[in-house]
Every structure is written in C-alpha cells, then in structure tokens.
C-alpha positions as CSV (number, residue, x, y, z in Angstrom):
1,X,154.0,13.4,-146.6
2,X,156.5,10.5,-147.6
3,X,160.4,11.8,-146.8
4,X,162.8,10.7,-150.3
5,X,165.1,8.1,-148.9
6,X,168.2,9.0,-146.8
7,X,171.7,9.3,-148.9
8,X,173.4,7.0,-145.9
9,X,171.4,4.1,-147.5
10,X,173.3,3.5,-150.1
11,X,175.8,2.6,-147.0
12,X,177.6,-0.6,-147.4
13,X,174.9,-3.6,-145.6
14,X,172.3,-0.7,-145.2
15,X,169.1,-2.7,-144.9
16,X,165.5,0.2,-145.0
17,X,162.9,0.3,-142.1
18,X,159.8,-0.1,-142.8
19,X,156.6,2.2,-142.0
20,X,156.6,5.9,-141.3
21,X,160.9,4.7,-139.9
22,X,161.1,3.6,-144.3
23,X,163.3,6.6,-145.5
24,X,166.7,5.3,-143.3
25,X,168.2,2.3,-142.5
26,X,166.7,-0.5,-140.3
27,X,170.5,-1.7,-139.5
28,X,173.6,-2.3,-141.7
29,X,174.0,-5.9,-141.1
30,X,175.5,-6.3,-137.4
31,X,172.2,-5.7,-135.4
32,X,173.9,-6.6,-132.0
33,X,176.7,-5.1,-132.9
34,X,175.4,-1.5,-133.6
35,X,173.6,-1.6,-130.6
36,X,176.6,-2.9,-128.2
37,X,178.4,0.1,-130.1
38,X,175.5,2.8,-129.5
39,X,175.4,2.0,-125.9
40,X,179.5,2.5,-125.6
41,X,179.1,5.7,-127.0
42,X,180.4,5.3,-130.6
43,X,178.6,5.8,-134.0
44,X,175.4,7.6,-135.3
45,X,171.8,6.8,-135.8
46,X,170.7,8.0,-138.7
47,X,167.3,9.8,-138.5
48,X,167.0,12.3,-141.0
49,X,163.5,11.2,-141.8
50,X,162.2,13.2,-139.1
51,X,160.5,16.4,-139.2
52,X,161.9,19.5,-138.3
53,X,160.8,22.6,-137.2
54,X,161.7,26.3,-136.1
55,X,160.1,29.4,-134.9
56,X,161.8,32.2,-134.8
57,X,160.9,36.0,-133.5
58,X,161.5,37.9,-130.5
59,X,157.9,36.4,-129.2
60,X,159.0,32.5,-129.5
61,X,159.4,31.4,-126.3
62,X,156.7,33.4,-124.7
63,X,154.4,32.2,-127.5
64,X,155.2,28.7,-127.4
65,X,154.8,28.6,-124.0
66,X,151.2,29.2,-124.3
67,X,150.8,26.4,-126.5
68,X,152.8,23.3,-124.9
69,X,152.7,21.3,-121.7
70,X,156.0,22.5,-121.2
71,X,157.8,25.8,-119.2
72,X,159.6,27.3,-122.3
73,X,159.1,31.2,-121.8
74,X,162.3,31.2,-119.9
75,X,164.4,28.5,-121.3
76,X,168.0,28.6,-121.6
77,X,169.9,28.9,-124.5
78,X,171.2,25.1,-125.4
79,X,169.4,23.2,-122.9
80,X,167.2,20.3,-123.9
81,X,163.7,19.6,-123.6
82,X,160.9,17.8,-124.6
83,X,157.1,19.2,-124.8
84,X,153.5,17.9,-125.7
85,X,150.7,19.9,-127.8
86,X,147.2,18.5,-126.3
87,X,144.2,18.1,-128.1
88,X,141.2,19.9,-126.1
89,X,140.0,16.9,-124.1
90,X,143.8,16.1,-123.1
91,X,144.9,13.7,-125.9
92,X,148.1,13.9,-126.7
93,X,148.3,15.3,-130.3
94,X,152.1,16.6,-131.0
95,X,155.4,15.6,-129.4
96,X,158.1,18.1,-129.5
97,X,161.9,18.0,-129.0
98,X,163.1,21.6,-128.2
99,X,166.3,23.3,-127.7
100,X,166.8,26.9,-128.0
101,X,170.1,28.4,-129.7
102,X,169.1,32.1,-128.2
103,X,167.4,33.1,-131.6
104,X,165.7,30.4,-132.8
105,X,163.5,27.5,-131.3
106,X,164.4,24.0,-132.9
107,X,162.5,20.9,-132.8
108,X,162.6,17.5,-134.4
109,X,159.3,15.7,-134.3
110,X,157.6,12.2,-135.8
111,X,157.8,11.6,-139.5
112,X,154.9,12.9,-141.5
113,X,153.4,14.8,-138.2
114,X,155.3,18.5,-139.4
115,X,153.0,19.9,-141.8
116,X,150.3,19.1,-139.5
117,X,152.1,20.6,-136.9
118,X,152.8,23.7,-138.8
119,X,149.2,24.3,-140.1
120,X,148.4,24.3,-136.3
121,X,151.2,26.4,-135.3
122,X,150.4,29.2,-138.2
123,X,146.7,29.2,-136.9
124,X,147.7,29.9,-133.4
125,X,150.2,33.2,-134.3
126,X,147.1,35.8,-134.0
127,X,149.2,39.1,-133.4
128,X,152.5,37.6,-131.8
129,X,156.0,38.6,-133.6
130,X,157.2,34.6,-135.0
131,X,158.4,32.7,-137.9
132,X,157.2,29.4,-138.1
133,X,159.4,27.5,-141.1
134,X,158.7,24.0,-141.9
135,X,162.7,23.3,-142.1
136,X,163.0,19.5,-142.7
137,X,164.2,19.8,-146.3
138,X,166.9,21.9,-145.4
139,X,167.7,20.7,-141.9
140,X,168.5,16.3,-140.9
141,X,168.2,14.8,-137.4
142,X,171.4,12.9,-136.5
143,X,171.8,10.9,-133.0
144,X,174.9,10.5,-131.5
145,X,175.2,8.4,-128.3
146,X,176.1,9.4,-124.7
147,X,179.9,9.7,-124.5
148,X,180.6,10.3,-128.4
149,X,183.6,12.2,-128.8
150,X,182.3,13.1,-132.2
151,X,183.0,16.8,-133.8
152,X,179.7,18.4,-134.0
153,X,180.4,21.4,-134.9
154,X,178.7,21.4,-138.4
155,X,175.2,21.3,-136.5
156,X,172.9,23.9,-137.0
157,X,171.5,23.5,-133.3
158,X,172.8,20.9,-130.7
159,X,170.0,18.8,-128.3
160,X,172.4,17.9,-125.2
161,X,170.7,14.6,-123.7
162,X,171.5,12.4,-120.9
163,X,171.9,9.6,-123.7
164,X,173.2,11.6,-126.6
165,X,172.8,14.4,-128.6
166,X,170.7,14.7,-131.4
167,X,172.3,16.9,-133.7
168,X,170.4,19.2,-136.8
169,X,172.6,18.9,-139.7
170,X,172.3,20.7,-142.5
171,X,170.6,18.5,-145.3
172,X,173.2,18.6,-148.3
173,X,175.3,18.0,-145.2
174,X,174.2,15.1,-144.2
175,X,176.4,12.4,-146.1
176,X,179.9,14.2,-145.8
177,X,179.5,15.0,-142.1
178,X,178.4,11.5,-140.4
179,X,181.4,10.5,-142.4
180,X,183.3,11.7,-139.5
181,X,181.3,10.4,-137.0
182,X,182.1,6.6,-137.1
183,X,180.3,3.3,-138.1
184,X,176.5,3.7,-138.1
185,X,173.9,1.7,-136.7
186,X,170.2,1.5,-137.6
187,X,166.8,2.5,-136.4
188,X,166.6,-1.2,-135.1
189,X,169.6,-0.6,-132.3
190,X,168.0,3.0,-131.5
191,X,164.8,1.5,-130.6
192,X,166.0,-1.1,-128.7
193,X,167.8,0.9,-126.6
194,X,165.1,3.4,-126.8
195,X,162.4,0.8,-125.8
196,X,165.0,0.1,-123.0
197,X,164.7,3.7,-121.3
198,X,161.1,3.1,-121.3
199,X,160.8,6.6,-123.9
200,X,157.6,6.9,-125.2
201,X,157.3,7.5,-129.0
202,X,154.4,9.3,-130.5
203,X,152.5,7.2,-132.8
204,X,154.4,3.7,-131.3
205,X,153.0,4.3,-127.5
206,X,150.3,6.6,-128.6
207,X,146.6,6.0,-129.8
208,X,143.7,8.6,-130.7
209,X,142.9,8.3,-126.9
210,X,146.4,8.5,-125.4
211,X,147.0,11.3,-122.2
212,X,150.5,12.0,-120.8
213,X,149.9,10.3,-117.6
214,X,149.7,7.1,-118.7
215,X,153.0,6.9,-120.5
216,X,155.1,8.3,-117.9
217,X,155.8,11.7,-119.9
218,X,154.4,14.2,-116.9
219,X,157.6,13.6,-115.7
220,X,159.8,15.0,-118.9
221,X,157.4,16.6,-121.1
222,X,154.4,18.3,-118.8
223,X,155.4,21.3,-116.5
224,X,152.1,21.1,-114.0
225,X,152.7,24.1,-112.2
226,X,152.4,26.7,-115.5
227,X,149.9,28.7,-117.2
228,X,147.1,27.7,-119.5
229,X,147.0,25.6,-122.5
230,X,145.2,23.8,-124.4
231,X,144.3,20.0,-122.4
232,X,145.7,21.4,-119.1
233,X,142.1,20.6,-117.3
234,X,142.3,17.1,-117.8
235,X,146.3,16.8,-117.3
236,X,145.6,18.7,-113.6
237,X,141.9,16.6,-112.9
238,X,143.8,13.8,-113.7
239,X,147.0,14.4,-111.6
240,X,144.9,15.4,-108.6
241,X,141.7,13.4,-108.8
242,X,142.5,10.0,-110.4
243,X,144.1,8.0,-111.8
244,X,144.9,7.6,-115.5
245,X,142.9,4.8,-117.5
246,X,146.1,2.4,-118.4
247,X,149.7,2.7,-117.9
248,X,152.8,1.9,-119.9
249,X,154.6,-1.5,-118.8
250,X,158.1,-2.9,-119.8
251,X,157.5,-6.9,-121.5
252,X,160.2,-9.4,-121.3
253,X,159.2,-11.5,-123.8
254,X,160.0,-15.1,-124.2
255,X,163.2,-15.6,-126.4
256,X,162.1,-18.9,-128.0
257,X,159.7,-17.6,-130.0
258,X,160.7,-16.3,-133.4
259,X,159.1,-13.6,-134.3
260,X,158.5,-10.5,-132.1
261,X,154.5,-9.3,-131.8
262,X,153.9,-6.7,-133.9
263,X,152.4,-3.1,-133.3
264,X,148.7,-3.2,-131.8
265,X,149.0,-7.0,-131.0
266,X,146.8,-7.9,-128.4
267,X,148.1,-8.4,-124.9
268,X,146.2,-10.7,-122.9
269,X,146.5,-12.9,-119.4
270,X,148.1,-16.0,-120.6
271,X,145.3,-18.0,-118.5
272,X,143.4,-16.6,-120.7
273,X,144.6,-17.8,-124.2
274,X,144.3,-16.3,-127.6
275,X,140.9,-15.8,-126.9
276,X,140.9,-14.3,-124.0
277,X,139.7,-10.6,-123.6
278,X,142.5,-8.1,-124.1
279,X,144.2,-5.8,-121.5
280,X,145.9,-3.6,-124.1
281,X,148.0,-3.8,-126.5
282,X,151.7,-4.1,-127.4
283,X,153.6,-0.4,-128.7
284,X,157.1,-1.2,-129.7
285,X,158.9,-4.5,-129.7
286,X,162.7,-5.1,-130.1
287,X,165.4,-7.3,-130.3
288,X,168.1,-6.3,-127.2
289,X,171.9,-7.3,-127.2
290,X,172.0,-8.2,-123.7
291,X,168.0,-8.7,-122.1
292,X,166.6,-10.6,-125.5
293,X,163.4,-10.0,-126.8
294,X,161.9,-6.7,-125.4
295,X,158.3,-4.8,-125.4
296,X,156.4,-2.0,-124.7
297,X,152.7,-2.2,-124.3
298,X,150.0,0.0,-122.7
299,X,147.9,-1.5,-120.5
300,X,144.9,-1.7,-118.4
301,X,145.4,0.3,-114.8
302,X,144.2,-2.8,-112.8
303,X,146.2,-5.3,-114.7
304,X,148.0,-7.0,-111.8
305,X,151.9,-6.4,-112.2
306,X,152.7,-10.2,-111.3
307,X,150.0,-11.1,-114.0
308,X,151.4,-13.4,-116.9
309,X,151.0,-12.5,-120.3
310,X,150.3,-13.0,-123.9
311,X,152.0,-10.3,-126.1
312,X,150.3,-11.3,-129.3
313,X,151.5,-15.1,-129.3
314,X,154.3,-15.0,-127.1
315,X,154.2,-15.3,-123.6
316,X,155.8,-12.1,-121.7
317,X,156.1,-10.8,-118.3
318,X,155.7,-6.8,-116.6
319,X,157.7,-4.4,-115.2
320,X,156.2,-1.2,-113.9
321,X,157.0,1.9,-115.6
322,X,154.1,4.9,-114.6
323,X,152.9,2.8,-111.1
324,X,149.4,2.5,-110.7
C-alpha cells in the first residue's frame, strides 16, 4: 500500500525520501541544521506516511493485552508506550506505538505494515466488544522534539516521550497546523538522531528472523512478567536460558569516506577484507551534526566489541548497545 505524497512537500527546499520513508521529505535543504534544531527542541518532523491505527470498545485494553508483548490492560489514560506483535516462533512481526486517550487505543506503526496489521487484528476479535479502524487516511503522525513549546492542541491523541511527542493530526489538518509549529526538518535529521538513541525501527533493524532480545527492545517494548501471547516461549527461553543469536551495536564510521553503506551491507572484520565472511549486516546509517557518519548494524553475539570493522566499504568501529 503506497501512501500519496505528504502536502508539506511542496515546502520550500523539500527534497522526498526514498523507500517505504518516499511519501515526505528527506530534508529541506539544511541537513545539519534541521538536526541541530530537532535536538534544541524546535520544529517538526513530518511523518504522516505512517500507518495509523485505533481500537476502540469497552474490551480494548484487555484485548490487546492478550495480543502484545506489552502490559496494556491497565494502562493509563495519556501515557506512552511501545509494544511488539510476535510471530509464533518469537519473530518479531509488528511494532506498535500506543497511547490511550481513555476511549480509544491509538497507534502509529511502519509504512505499508497497517493493513496487514489490521487483517491480523480483525482475525483475533473472536467474541470481544472492539473496533478495529484502519485510520491513516483520516489521521497524520507529526513529531515534535523534546522541549517544543509548540500548541498541540489540534491533536486527535498526544504520545508524551522522553524525546518528543508524536502528535496524530487530523489529515486535512495536516498542512494548516505544522504551520504553527516552526521550521521543519526531514526524515534525514529524525533518523540521525533516532539512530543516535540506539531505537530500533521495524523493517531497518529487523529481518524475517529478528527477536526482541537482540535489539534491545525487552527493555521498552516486552513486559516479561505478563500473561500469554503469541511468541512469549521463546522471549522467556531466551531471557532465562541463553543468550540471543546477535546483538545490535552502535558503528562510528570513518568520515572520509563518501558515501554511507547502505541497508543490508555486509559488515565484516576489517582483517578480513571485502572478502571476508560477514558478521552481520548494517540497519540504518546517517549523517550526525556533531559525531559524523553513524550506523546501526546487527551483529554476530561473539563478535568481539574491540573488533575493527568493515561496514560495507568503510571501515567502522562498535559500541555496545544489548551486551552480550
């Protein structure tokens, strides 16, 4: 399901994204500058190309609950929070970002994963009182940074975060309320400061194979002390008995090269070479305003931490994010 292209790209230096990120804007000309801007709190991200989707129904939370990694049946009105859907075997499948305005459940989720989602969700209603609504043609995901003073009050449903809020705007909205919301930056300064934070991104740090563990969301998206659902046997087996296959790392990659490696590049031990057998595979690469070029890259578990590294062609080194 391809998203029509965002109004706030006919925006004065609006340059698209590319991929599943194509509907909005990339940046609008000032790459550092929309980023330096994000992190002191000022301006919007545009990223109405998301899905959205609500349940509604006196049975919502209790429902949900049964279905995500995550404690819901109790949660708060207005508070934040983040949940998986697992396949059988433990794979992540879904990622879900959940607030609760008291009547309705609201979530944003990847581009193009919704109807998906909702096909899923319909299947799993059996006798429980909900509404499921596929809502992303009438509702747009707007990000505002930690410490914006901007008036969201023409939000649907606010997500309070530790680095912003994401806001669900109405869609014929859209245009005439970011208006008030200062100078915005693109998908390229999100994801740097995204990749940053070390947040995982369905799709980006995710593969077919992919369990919460080894990205480091047990610790915002996976409640381990809950009831069933689907994939909780491998999430606790896991958790108690081992250790997970590969782990998430941090790159800093070397700022003479040009170009940054691309999603699914090959990382290898620079020792190694180009031909050298890989150890995983670079996620999501960015261009930072203050630490350079930047990576994300999944990983073997016994890749040593100290180990140098080819991300693609350029030569990178680790931090630890999920230890080993």
């Amino acid at each position: 399901m391809t998203r029509p292209s965002s109004p706030l790209l006919s925006l004065p230096g609006a340059v698209a994204a590319d991929g599943v990120d194509a509907p909005v804007a990339a940046h609008y000309g000032e790459l550092f500058r929309e980023q330096r801007e994000l992190a002191a709190g000022r301006g919007f991200v545009d990223l109405s190309h998301r899905g959205v989707v609500t349940v509604s129904g006196p049975d919502r939370l209790s429902w949900l609950h049964l279905l995500l990694t995550q404690h819901v049946s109790e949660l708060p009105p207005g508070q934040a929070t983040e949940a998986l859907i697992l396949s059988p075997n433990g794979h992540i499948e879904h990622a879900l970002y959940l607030v609760d305005d008291g009547a309705t459940t609201w979530a944003h989720v990847e581009p193009g994963t919704e109807p998906e989602l909702v096909a899923y969700l319909e299947k799993m209603k059996f006798f429980n009182d909900v509404e499921i609504t596929a809502a992303t043609d009438a509702y747009a995901v707007v990000h505002l940074p930690a410490g914006s003073t901007a008036d969201a009050s023409a939000a649907a449903a606010v997500r309070e975060l530790p680095y912003g809020r994401d806001l669900f705007l109405p869609r014929a909205e859209l245009a005439a309320a970011t208006a008030g919301y200062g100078a915005p930056a693109g998908l390229w300064a999100y994801e740097a400061l995204r990749i940053e934070a070390y947040r995982p991104r369905l799709g980006f740090e995710t593969d077919h194979r992919t369990i919460p563990h080894e990205l480091g969301w047990l610790e915002t998206a996976v409640h381990l002390n809950k009831g069933c659902y689907r994939g909780q046997e491998t999430v606790a087996r896991v958790n108690n008995l081992g250790r997970p296959p590969r782990r998430l790392v941090f790159l800093h990659l070397d700022g003479s090269m040009e170009a940054l490696p691309e999603h699914g590049a090959p990382v290898r031990g620079a020792a190694d070479g180009a031909d050298g057998r890989p150890v995983g595979f670079v996620t999501s690469a960015a261009r930072h305003h203050e630490l350079g070029p930047v990576a994300l890259a999944l990983v073997k578990r016994n890749t040593e931490v100290d180990l140098p590294l080819l991300a693609g062609a350029v030569p990178a080194t680790q931090e630890v994010i999920v230890p080993r």
